[in-house]
VMD Tcl script that draws the C-alpha trace (Angstrom):
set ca {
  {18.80 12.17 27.72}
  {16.09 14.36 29.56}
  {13.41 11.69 28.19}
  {15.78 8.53 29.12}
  {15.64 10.01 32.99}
  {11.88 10.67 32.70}
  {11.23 7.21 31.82}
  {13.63 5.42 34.03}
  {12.29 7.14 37.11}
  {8.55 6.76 35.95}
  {9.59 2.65 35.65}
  {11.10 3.18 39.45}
  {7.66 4.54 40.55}
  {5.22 2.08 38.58}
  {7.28 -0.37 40.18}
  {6.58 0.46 43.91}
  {2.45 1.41 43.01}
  {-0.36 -1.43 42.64}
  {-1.05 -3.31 39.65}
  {-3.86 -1.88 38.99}
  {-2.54 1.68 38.51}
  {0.25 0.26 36.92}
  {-2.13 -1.04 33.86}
  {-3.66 2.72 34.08}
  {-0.42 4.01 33.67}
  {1.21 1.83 31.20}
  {-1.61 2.62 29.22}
  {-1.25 6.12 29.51}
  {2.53 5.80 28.76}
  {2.38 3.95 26.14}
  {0.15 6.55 23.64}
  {3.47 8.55 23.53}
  {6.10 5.55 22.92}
  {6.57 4.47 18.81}
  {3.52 1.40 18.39}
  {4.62 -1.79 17.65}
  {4.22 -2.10 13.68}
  {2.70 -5.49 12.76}
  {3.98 -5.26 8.81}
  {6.20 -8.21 7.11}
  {9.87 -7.46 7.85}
  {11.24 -8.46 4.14}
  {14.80 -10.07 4.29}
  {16.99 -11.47 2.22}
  {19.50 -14.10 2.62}
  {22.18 -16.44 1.04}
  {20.59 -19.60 1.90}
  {17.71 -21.27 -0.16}
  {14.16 -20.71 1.10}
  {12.47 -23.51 2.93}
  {10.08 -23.45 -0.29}
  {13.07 -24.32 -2.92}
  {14.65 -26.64 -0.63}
  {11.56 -28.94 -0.54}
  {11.79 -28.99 -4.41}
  {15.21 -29.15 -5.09}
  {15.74 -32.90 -6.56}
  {19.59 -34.33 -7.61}
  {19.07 -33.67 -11.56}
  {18.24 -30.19 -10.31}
  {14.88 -27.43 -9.98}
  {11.50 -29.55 -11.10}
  {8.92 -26.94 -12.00}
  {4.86 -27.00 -12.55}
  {3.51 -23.40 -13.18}
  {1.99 -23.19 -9.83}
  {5.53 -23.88 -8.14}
  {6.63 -20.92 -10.08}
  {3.46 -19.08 -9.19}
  {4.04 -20.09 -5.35}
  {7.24 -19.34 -5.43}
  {7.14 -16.07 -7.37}
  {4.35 -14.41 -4.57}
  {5.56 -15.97 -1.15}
  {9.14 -14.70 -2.16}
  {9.46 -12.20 -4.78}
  {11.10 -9.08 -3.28}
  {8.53 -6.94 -5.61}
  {5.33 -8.35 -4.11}
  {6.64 -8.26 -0.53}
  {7.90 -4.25 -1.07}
  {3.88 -3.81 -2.30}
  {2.77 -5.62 0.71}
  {3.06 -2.18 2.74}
  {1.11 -0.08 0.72}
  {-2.21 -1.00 2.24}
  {-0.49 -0.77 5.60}
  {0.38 2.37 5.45}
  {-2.86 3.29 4.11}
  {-4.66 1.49 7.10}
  {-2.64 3.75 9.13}
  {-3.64 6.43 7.49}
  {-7.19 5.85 8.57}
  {-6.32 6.50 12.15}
  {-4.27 9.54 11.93}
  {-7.53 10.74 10.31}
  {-9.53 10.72 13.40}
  {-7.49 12.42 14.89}
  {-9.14 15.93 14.36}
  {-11.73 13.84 16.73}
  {-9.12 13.18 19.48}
  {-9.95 14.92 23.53}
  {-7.39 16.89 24.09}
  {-5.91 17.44 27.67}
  {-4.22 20.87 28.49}
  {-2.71 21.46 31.67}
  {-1.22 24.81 32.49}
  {0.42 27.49 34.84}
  {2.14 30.37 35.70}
  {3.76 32.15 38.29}
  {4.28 35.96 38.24}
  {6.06 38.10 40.88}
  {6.25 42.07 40.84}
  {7.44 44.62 43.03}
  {7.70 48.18 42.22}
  {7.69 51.00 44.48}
  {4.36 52.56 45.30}
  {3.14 56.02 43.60}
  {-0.11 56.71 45.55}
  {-1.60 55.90 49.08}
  {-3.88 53.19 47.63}
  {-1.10 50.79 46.89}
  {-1.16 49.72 50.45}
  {2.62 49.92 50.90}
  {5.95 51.38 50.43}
  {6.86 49.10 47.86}
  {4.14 46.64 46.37}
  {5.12 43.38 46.05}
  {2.48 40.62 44.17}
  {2.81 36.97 43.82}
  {0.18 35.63 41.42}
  {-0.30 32.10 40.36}
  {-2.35 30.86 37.02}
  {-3.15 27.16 37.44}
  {-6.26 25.90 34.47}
  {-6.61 22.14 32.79}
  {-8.90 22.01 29.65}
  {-10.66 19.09 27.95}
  {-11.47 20.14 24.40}
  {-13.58 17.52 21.49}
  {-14.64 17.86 18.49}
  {-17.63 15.58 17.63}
  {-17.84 14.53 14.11}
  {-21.10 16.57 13.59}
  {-18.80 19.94 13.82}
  {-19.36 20.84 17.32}
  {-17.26 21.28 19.78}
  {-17.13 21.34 23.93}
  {-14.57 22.06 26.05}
  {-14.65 21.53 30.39}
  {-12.17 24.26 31.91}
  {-11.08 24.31 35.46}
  {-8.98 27.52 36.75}
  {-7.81 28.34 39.84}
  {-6.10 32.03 40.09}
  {-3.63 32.58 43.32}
  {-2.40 35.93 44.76}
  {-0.76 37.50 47.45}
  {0.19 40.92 48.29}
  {1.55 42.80 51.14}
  {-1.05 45.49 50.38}
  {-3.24 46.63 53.23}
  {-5.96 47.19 51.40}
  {-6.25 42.86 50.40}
  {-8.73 42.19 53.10}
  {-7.77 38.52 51.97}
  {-4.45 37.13 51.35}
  {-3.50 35.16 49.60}
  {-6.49 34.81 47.79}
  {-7.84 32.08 45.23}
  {-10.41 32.72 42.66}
  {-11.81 29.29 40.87}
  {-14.18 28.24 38.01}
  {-15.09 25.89 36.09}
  {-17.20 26.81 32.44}
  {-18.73 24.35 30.37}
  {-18.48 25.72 26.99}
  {-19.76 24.61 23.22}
  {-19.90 25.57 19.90}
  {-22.07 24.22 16.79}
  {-21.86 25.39 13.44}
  {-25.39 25.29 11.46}
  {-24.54 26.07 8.04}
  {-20.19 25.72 7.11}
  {-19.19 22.57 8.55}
  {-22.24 21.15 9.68}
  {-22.91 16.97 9.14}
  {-21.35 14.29 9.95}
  {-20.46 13.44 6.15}
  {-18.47 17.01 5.77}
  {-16.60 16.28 8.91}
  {-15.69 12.98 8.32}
  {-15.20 12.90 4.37}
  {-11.20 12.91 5.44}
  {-11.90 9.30 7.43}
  {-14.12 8.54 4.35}
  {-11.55 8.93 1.66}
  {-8.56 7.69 4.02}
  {-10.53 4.19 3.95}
  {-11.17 4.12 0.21}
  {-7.55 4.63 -0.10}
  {-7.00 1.74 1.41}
  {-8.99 -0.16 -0.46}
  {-7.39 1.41 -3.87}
  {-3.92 0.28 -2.25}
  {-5.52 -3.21 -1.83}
  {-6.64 -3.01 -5.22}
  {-3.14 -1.75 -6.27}
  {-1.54 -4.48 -4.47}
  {-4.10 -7.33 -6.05}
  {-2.81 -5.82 -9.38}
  {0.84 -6.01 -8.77}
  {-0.40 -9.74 -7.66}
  {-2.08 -10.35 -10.77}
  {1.16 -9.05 -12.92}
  {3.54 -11.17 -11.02}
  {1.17 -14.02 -11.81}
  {1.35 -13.04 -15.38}
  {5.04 -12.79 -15.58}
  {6.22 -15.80 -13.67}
  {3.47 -17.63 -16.17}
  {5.15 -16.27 -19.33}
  {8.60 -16.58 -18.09}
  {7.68 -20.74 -17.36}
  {6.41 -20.80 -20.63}
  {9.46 -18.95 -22.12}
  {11.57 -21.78 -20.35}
  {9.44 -24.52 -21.72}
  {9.93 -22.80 -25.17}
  {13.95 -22.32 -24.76}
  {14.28 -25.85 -23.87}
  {12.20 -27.33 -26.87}
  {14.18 -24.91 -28.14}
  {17.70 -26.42 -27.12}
  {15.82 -29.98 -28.05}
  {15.42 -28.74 -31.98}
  {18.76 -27.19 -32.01}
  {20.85 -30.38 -30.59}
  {18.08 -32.51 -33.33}
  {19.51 -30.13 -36.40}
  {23.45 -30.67 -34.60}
  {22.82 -34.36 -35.03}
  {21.11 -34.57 -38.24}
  {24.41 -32.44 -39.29}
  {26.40 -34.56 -37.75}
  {25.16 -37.82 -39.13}
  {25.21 -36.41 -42.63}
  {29.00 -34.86 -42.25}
  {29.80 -38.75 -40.96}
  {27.86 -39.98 -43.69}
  {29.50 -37.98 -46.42}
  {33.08 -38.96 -44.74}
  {33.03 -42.61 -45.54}
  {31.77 -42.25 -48.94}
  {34.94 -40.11 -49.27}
  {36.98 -42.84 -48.20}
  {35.63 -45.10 -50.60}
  {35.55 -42.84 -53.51}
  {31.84 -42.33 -53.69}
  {32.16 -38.69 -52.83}
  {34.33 -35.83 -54.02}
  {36.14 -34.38 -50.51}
  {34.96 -30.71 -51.40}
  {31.46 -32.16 -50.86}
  {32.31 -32.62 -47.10}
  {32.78 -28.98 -46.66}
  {29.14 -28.24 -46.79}
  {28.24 -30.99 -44.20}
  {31.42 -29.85 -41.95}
  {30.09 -26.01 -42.26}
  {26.28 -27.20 -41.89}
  {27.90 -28.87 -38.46}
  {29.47 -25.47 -37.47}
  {26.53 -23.77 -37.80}
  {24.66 -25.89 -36.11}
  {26.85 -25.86 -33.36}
  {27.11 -22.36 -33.06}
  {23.10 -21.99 -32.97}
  {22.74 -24.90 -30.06}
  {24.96 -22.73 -28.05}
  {23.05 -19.24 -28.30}
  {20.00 -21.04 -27.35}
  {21.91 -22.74 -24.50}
  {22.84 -18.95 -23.51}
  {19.07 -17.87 -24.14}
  {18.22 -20.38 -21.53}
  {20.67 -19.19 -19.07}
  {19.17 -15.79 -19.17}
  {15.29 -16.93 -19.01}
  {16.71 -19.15 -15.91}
  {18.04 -16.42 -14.11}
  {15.13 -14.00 -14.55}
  {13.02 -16.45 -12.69}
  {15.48 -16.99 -9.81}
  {15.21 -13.31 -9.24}
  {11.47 -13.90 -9.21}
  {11.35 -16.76 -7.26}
  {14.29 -16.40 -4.43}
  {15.04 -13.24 -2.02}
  {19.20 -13.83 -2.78}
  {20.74 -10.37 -3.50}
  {22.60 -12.19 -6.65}
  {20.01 -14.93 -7.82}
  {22.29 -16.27 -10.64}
  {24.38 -17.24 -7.57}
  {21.61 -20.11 -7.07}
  {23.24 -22.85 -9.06}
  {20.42 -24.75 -9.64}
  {19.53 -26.56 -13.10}
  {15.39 -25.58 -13.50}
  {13.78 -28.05 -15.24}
  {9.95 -27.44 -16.12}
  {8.30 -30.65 -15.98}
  {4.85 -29.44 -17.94}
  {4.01 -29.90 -21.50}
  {3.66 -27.07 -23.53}
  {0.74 -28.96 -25.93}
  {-1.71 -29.90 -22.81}
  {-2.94 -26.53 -22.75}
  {-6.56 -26.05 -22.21}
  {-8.47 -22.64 -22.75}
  {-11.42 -21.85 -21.79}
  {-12.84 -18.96 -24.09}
  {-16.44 -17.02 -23.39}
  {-18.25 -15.42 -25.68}
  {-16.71 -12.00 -26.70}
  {-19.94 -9.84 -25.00}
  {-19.80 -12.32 -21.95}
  {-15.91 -12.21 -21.17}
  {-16.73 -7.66 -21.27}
  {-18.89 -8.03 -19.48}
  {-17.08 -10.19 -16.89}
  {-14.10 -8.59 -17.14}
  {-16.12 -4.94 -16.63}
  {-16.61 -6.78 -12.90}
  {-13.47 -8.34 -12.25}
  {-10.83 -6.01 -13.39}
  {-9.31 -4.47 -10.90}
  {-8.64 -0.66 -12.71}
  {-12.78 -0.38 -12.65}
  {-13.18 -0.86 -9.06}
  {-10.68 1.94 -8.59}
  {-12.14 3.90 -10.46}
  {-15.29 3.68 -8.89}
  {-13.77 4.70 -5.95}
  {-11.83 7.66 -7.56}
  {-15.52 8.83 -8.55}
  {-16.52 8.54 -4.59}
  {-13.64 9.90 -3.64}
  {-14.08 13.19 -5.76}
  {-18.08 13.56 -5.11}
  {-16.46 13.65 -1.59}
  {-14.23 16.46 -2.29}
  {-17.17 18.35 -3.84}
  {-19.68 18.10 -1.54}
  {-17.07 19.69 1.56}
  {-16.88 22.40 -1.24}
  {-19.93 23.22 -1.93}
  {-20.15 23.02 2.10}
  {-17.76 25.76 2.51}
  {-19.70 28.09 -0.39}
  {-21.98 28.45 2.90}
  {-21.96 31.35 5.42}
  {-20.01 30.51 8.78}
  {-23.15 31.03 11.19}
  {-22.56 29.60 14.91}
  {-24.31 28.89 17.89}
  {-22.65 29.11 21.24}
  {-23.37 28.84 24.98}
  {-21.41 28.50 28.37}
  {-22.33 28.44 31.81}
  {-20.09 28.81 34.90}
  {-19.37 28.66 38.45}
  {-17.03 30.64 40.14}
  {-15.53 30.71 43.95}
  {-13.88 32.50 45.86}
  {-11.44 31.73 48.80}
  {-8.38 32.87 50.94}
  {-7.83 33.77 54.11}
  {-8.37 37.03 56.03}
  {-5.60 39.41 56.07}
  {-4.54 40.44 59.61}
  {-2.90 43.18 58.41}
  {-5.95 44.88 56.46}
  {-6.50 48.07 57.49}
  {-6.04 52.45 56.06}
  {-4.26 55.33 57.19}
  {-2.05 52.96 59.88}
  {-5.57 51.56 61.75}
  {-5.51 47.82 60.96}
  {-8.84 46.41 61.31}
  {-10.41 44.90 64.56}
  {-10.37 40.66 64.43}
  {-13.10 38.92 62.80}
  {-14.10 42.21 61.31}
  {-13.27 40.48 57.76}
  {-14.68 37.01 57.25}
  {-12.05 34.61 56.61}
  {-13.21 33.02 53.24}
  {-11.93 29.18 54.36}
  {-8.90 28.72 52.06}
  {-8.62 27.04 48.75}
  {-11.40 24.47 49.92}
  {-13.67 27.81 50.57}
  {-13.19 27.96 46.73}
  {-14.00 24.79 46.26}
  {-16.80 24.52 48.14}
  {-18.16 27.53 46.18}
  {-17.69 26.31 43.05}
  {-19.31 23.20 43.91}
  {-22.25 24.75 46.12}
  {-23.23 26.65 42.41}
  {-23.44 29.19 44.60}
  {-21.69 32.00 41.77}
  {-23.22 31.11 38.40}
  {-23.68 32.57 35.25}
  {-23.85 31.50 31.76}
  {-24.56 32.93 27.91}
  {-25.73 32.10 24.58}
  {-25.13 33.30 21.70}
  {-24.21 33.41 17.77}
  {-22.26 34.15 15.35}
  {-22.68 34.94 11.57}
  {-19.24 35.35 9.27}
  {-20.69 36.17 6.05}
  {-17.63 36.61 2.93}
  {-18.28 39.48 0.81}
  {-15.96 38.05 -2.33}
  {-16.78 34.14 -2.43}
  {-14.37 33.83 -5.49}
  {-11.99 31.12 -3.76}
  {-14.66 28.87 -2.75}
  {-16.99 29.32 -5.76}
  {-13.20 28.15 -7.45}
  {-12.46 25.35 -5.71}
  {-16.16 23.99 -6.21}
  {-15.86 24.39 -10.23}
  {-11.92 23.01 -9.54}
  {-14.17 19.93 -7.40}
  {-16.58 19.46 -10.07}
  {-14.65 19.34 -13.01}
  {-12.14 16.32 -11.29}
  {-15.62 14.58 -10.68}
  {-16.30 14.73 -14.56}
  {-12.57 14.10 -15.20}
  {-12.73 10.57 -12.88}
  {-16.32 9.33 -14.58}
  {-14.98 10.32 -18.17}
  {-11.98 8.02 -16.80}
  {-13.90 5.02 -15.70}
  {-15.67 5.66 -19.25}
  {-12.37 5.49 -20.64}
  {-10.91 2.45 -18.53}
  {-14.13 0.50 -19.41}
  {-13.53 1.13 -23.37}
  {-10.06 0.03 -23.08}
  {-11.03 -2.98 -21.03}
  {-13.59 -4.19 -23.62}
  {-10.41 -3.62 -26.27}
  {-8.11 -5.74 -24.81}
  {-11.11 -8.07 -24.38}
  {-11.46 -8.34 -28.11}
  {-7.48 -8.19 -28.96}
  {-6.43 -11.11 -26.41}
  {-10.16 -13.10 -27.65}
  {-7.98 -12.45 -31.70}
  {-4.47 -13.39 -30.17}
  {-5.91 -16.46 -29.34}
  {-8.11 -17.30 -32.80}
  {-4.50 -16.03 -34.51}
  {-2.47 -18.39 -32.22}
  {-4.36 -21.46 -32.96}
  {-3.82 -20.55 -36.87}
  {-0.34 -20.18 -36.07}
  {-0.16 -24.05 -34.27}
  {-1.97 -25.73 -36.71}
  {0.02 -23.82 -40.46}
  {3.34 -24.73 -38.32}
  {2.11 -28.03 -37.71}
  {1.75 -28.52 -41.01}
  {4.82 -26.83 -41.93}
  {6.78 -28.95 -40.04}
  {5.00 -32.57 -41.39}
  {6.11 -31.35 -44.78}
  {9.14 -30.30 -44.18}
  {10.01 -33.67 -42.74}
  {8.50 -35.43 -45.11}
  {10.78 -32.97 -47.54}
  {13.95 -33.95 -45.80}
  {13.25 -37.90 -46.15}
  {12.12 -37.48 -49.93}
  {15.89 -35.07 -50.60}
  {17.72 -37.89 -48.60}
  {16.51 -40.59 -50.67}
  {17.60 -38.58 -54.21}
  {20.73 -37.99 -52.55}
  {21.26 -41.78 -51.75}
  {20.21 -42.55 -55.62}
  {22.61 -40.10 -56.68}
  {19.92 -37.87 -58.19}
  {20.09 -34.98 -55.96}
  {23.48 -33.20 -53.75}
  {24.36 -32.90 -50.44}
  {23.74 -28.93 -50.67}
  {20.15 -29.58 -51.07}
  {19.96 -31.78 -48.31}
  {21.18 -29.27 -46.04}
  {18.53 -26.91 -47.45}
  {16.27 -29.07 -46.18}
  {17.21 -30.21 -42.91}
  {17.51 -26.53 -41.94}
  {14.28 -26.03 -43.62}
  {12.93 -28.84 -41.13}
  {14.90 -27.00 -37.93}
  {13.33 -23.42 -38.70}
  {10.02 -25.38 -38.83}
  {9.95 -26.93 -35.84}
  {11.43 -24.01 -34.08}
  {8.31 -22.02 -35.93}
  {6.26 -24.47 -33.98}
  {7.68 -24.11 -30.58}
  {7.05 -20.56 -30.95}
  {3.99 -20.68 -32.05}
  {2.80 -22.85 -29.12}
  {4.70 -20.62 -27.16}
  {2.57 -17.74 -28.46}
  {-0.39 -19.66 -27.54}
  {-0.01 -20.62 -24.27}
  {0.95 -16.99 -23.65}
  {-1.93 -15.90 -25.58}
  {-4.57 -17.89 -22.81}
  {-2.71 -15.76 -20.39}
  {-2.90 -12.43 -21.41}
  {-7.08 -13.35 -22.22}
  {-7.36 -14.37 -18.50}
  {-5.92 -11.23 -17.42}
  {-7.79 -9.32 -19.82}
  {-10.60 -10.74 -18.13}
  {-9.81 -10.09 -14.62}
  {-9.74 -13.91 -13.68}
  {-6.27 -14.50 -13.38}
  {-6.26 -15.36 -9.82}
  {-9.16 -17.53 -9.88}
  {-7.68 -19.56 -12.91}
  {-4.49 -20.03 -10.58}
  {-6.32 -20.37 -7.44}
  {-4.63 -17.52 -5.76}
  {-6.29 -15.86 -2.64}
  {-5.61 -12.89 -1.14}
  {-5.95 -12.67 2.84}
  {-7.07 -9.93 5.18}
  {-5.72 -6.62 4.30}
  {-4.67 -6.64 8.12}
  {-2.43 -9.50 7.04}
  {-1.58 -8.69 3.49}
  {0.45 -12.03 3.03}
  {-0.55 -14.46 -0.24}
  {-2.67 -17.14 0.40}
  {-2.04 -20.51 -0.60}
  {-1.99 -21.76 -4.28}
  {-4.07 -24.67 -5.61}
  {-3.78 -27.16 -7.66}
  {-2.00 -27.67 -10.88}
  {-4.15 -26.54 -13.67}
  {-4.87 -29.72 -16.32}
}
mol new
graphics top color blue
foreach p $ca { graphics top sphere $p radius 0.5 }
foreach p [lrange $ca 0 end-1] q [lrange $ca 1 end] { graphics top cylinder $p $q radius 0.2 }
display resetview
């Protein structure tokens, strides 16, 4: 309430003063309000984002990779909870410098005594004082560990002693003081290695948040794929219904005609069944993948509430890789991958830390200095005097007031100043020697890491290079699996029609034909997913989807490019 009133009369008097001091003011003011936060205010809503609604056709959700790509970044409730990491870390850059902020003190106090007098010297009966304290104190630290401070005191009092020749009385100076350390926190790198670090941790959150990019890129690309592959799927499954179907049909007129035994139906009929039953888990499958990408790719707070059909429009077999040399894609991915550039800057970050250590192994020797000015002023006391005899007029010189104070101040007539130093030398240096050994060993500990992340990275270099050589095996055996199997199928139908072979064996191998195409599907599937795990092994996953990441400032995804072929 208190801070409602001071602001509300402080508006009344901005309002009545020129504009000029109204800027200097507002200014002022406004250091001590809550700043205006530019970071993305994440919402979410019922209603389709202006991105789906451009897509949205009658037969439903028409997808390319990069619409789910787009779609996953510029809405995904993951990515945009990520987006304030380096934000917060920015800020954290400022509060930093604050232990290089001026500071402003203003003070006073007022003391009155009175307390009855116990010798002739007190001046009175009863000895009353009124004293007044007034000072205001600019203190900085410079970022080279010294420090200067600009104090300005003026001291009031008044008695109803005889003895004050003046009263009141006012005693001023102002002292110009500094101190600079020479051996513990000395250099600019020691004093700002708290700055230093704040901005590499921003740039590790950047990093962070380019990763969390990266895997979003990853999963909306797998989950697309996984689509693709549940709908070939559903395509294989209502193929194998069909096939059952036609034979069941088949098989039920050559009943009616007496060409076929009726117990010879119940294999088609249960072949039919099954079939049935398998169409409608994968029809279920699909549901699921479908949903997990609405919850990637919309900010609803129930994304299966989004009854919209998605239909990927890209062909799982157009897939083109683009494999390097095993030695090339290390070393490129030794570059791009995110994990080594932080750990590069964990290293920094720790030879920081160890140099201020090793800093404060180091006696605390100081230099200071001050000079001053003093004044005195007041005015003469008429009622100065001993023993009952007040003293004849102008006998005491009448000092000129507060401005007499001022004026000797200013005049440097009272000066006086002093160097000196200071040496603080520890006896038992145990805690610092400590936390040096604690400093160096967490330096070790982040190279032996970036060692570490390096070998890993040159692992799953090699494995997703294999996955890839092992995923074009797979397309090309199940490729061939497949041909034979049809040509299987067309050889058992034409025994059957002969009368050389039975239905049971047809069946055999028309779900010999379904598991082979389904092999297929996954094995493409596998493929595609393969080239995408190798990119991202690689650290090239945003260039291969032409994904940009703007100013940290404005941590917002940039625009995606073109379809890849």
């Amino acid at each position: 309430m208190r801070q409602t009133i001071a602001w509300t009369v402080l508006a009344g008097w901005l309002a009545a003063t020129p504009a000029s001091a109204q800027n200097f003011v507002s200014r002022i003011v406004d250091r001590y309000q809550t700043p205006e936060v530019g970071a993305p205010i994440l919402e979410t809503t019922e209603a389709l984002s202006p991105e789906l609604i451009a897509l949205v056709r009658d037969e439903g959700l028409p997808l390319t990779v990069n619409d789910t790509i787009r779609l996953a970044l510029e809405s995904n409730l993951g990515i945009g909870i990520n987006r304030y990491a380096p934000i917060i870390a920015e800020y954290a850059i400022a509060a930093a410098y604050q232990q290089f902020d001026p500071t402003l003190t203003l003070s006073g106090t007022i003391n009155r005594r009175s307390q009855a007098a116990i010798t002739i010297l007190d001046g009175a009966d009863i000895s009353r004082n009124l004293t007044g304290n007034y000072s205001v104190t600019y203190n900085h630290n410079l970022e080279y560990g010294t420090n200067y401070s600009v104090r300005f005191s003026v001291n009031r009092n008044s008695s109803n002693s005889s003895f004050s020749t003046v009263n009141p009385s006012y005693n001023g100076s102002l002292q110009y003081s500094f101190t600079q350390p020479l051996l513990r926190g000395f250099g600019r790198d020691i004093n700002t290695s708290a700055i230093t670090i704040a901005r590499n941790n921003v740039e590790q959150s950047e990093i962070a948040f380019e990763q969390q990019v990266m895997n979003t890129i990853v999963q909306a690309t797998n989950s697309y794929w996984d689509l693709v592959g549940a709908r070939e799927g559903i395509r294989v499954q209502q193929g194998a219904l069909e096939r059952a179907q036609q034979t069941y049909e088949d098989n039920m007129r050559q009943v009616e005609i007496g060409t076929l035994a009726p117990i010879e139906v119940v294999q088609a009929e249960q072949a039919v069944a099954s079939a049935r039953e398998s169409l409608i888990v994968a029809q279920a499958s699909l549901t699921t993948l479908e949903d997990n990408i609405k919850t990637m790719i919309t900010r609803t707070p129930d994304p299966a509430l989004v009854l919209l059909r998605l239909n990927p429009v890209e062909d799982i077999r157009n897939r083109i890789d683009e494999i390097l040399p095993v030695e090339d894609a290390i070393r490129q991915a030794l570059i791009n991958r995110p994990e080594m550039r932080q750990a590069s800057l964990a290293i920094e970050n720790a030879d920081i830390n160890r140099r201020v250590a090793e800093n404060n192994l180091l006696p605390q020797l100081s230099l200071t200095g001050s000079y001053t000015q003093t004044g005195i002023g007041g005015h003469a006391n008429p009622n100065a005097g001993f023993g009952g005899f007040n003293l004849a007029p102008g006998m005491v010189p009448d000092p000129g007031g507060l401005s007499g104070a001022f004026a000797d101040i200013f005049g440097f007539d009272f000066t006086s100043y002093s160097v000196g130093f200071s040496l603080q030398i520890p006896l038992s240096n145990r805690a610092a020697q400590a936390n040096v050994a604690q400093r160096v060993v967490q330096q070790r500990q982040a190279v032996s890491q970036q060692a570490l992340t390096a070998q890993q990275i040159a692992l799953d270099v090699r494995d997703a290079n294999n996955q890839i050589g092992t995923s074009r095996a797979r397309i090309d055996a199940a490729l061939l699996s497949r041909e034979l199997a049809e040509r299987r199928l067309d050889a058992e139908n034409r025994k059957f029609e002969l009368g050389a072979s039975s239905i049971r064996f047809v069946l055999d191998e028309q779900q010999n034909l379904t598991q082979a195409e389904t092999t297929e599907i996954q094995a493409l599937v596998a493929y595609v997913k393969a080239v995408v795990a190798y990119d991202d092994a690689i650290g090239r996953t945003l260039e291969r989807n032409n994904v940009q990441i703007e100013e940290q400032n404005q941590p917002t995804i940039a625009r995606v490019g073109a379809n890849q072929e």
